[in-house]
C-alpha positions in Angstrom: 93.1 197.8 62.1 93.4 194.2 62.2 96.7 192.6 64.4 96.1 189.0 63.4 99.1 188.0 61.4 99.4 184.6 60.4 102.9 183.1 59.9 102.9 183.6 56.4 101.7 187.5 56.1 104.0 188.2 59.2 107.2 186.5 56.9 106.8 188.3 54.3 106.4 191.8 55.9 109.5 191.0 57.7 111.5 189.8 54.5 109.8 192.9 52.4 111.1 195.6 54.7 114.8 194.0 54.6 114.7 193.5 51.2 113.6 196.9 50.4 116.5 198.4 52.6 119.0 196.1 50.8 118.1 196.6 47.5 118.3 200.5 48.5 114.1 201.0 47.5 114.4 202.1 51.2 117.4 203.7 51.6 119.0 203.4 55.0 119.0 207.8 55.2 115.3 207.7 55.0 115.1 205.3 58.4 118.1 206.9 60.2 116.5 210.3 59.6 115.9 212.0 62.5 112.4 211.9 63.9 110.1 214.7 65.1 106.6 213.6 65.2 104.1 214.4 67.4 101.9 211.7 68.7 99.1 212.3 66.4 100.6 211.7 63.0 103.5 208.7 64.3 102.5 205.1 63.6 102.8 203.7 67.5 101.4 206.0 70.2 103.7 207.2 73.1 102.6 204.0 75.2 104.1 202.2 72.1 107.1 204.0 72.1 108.0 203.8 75.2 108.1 200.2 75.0 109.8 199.7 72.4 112.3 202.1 73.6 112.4 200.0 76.8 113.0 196.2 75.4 115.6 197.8 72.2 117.5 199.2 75.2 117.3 195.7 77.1 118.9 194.4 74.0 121.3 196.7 72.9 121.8 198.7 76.5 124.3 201.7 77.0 128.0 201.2 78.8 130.6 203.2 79.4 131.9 203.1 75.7 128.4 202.6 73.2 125.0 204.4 73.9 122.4 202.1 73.8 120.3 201.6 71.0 117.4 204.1 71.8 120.2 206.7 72.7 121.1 207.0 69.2 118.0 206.9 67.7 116.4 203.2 67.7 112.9 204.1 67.9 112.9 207.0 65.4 114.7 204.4 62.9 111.5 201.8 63.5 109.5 205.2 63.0 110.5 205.8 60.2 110.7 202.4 58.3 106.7 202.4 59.4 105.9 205.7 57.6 107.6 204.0 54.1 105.8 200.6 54.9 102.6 201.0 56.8 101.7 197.3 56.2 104.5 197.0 59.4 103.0 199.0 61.3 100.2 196.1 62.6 103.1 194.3 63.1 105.0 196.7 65.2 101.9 197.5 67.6 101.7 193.3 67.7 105.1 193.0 69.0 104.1 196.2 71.9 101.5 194.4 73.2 102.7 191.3 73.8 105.4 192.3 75.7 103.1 194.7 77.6 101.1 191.6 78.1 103.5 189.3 79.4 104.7 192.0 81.1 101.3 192.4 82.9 100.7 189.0 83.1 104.1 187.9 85.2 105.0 191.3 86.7 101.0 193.1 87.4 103.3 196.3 86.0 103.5 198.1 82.9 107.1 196.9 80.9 108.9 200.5 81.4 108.3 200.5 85.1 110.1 197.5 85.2 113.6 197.0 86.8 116.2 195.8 84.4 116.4 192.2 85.6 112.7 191.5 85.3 112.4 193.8 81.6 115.4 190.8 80.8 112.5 188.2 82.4 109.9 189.6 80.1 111.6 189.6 77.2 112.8 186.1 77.6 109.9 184.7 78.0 108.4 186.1 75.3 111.7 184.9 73.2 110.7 181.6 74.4 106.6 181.8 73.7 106.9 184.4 70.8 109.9 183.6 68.9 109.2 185.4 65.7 107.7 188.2 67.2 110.9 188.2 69.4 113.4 188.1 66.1 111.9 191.2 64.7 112.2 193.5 67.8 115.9 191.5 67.4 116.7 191.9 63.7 115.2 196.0 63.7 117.3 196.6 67.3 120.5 195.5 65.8 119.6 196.7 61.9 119.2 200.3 64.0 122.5 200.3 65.9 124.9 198.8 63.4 123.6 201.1 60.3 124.0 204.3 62.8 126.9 206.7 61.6 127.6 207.4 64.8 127.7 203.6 66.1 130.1 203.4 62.9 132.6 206.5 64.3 132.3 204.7 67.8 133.3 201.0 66.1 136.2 202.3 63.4 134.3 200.7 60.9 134.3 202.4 57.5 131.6 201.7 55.6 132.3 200.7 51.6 128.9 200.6 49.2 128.7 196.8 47.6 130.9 197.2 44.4 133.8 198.8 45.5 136.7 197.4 47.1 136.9 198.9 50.5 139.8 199.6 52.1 143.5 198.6 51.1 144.8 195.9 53.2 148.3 195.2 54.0 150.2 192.6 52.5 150.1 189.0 54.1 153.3 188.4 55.3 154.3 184.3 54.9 156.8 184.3 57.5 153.9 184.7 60.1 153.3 180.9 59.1 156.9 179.9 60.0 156.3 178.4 63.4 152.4 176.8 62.6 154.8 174.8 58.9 157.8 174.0 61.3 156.0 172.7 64.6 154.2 169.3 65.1 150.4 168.6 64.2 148.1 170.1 66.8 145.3 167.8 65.4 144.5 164.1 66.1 144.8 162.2 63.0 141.6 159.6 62.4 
């Protein structure tokens, strides 16, 4: 399999796979599906994985409130958006190998033995030296954790399919501007 991406290949991968999940060709049950593979027949091996699971979790990480975004299912999500779009998948195994290699390079370690602060090194670096590369483990993290129904429970947030008007909202009541109309400009006129 070849990993050399140029700019423009890499671009339009990235923009294919969001498009697809907007326009609902990939519908966002198919990636949040739960995942059960066995080495053998996933896209990244367990090395892979394992990495990724590391760096989402240095994004997104767990607190006393939210999980973190491998706890709810992060990696499976990234699994499955590679079985519907294989041509991610160099992509994916790309993105793991860097940051096992500048993993290697500043720390001699692999990335998941790594204490927090110096996984936060790694991945800084590489959001410095590998910008791109850096957005997509970005843009899938969040696109993983924000589209979760259980992230959505945890958040109140009510989710309304594009053509329908959501939920009613209260009237606006004008008196709330009372104070702002009746008190002296706050701005410096030029």
């Amino acid at each position: 399999m070849n990993n050399k991406w140029s700019r423009r290949s890499f671009t339009k991968a990235v923009i294919s796979a969001q498009a697809l999940i907007a326009t609902g060709a990939l519908t966002l049950p198919v990636a949040c599906a739960e995942t059960k593979k066995t080495e053998g027949d996933a896209p990244l091996d367990s090395q892979q994985q394992k990495t990724l699971k590391y760096a989402m979790d240095e994004i997104i990480p767990a607190n006393e409130k939210m999980p973190s975004a491998s706890e709810i299912g992060g990696v499976g999500y990234v699994l499955n958006i590679l079985e519907e779009l294989l041509e991610l998948t160099p992509l994916f195994i790309s993105l793991t190998d860097k940051i096992e290699a500048h993993s290697l390079q500043h720390f001699s370690s692999d990335f998941s033995t790594l204490n927090k602060d110096n996984r936060i090194a790694v991945l800084t670096n590489m959001e410095q030296s590998e910008p791109e590369l850096f957005k997509v483990l970005k843009d899938f993290t969040y696109e993983s954790y924000y589209t979760n129904k259980e992230v959505y429970e945890l958040i109140k947030y009510e989710p309304h399919t594009t053509g329908t008007f959501g939920p009613e909202m209260t009237p606006f009541d004008e008196k709330l501007l009372d104070r702002v109309k009746t008190g002296p400009p706050t701005y410096t006129k030029i």
